[in-house]
C-alpha positions in Angstrom: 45.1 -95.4 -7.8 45.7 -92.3 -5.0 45.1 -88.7 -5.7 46.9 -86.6 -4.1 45.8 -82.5 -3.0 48.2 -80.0 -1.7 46.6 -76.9 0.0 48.9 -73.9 2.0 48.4 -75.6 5.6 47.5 -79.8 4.5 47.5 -82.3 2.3 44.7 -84.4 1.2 44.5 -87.9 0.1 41.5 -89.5 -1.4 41.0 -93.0 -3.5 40.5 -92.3 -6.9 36.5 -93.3 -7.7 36.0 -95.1 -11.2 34.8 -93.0 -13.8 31.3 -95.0 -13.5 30.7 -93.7 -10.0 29.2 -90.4 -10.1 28.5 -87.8 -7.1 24.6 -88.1 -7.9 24.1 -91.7 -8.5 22.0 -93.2 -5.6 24.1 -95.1 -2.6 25.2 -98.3 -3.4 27.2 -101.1 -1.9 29.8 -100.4 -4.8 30.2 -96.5 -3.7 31.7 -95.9 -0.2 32.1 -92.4 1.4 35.5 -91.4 0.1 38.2 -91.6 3.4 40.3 -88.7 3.9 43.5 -88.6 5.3 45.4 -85.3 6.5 48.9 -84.5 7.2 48.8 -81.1 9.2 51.9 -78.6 8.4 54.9 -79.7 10.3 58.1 -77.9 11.5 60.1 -76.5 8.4 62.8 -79.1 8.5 60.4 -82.3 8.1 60.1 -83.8 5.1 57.0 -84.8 3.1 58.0 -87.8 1.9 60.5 -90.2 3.2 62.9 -93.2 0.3 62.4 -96.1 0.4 65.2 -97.0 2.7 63.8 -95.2 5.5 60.4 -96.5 5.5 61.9 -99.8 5.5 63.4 -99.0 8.8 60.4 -97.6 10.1 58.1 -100.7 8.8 61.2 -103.2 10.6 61.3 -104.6 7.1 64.5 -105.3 4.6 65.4 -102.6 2.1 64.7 -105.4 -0.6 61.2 -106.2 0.7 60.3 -102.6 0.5 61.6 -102.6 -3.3 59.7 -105.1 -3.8 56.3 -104.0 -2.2 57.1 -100.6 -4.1 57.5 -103.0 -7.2 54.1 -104.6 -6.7 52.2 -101.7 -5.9 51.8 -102.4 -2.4 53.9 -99.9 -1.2 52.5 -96.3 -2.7 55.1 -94.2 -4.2 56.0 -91.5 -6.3 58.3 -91.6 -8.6 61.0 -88.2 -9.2 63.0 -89.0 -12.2 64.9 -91.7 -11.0 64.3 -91.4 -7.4 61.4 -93.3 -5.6 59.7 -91.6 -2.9 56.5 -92.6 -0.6 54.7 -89.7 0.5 54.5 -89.4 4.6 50.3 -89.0 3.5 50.0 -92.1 1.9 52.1 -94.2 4.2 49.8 -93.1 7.0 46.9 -93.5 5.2 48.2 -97.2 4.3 48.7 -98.2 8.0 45.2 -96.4 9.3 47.1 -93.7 11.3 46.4 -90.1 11.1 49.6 -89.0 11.2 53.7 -90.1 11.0 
């Protein structure tokens, strides 16, 4: 699970801890320093999340394969109603880039 934090300039994305993991409990090899991933505020006309279609494009990957990852859980998205979304955040935080 992803948690996602929108402030005025960025947005933040951060694992979600399990409940058993506490900010005081001593350092552990089950509790890793929480990785971070910002999106700094981009032109007006740029989107902050992209469908599913397009990141198949960008990937080089068949519409149906993305489906499917998205299916899976693979692939993080959001869901709007009926439209399926994957935040530009948590795609770059899913290849290791700092920013799309």
């Amino acid at each position: 699970m992803v948690a996602f934090m929108q402030t005025d300039t960025a947005v933040e994305i951060t694992p979600a801890v399990p409940r058993w993991v506490s900010d005081d409990s001593p350092t552990d090899a089950l509790q890793r320093p929480r990785p971070v991933a910002r999106l700094e505020a981009r032109t007006e006309n740029e989107r902050v999340a992209l469908s599913v279609t397009e990141v198949a494009k960008l990937l080089g990957i068949s519409r149906a394969l993305a489906y499917e990852l998205a299916a899976r859980g693979d692939l993080p998205v959001l869901r709007l109603g009926r439209r399926i979304v994957v935040p530009r955040v948590a795609l770059a935080a899913l290849l290791g880039a700092e920013r799309l």
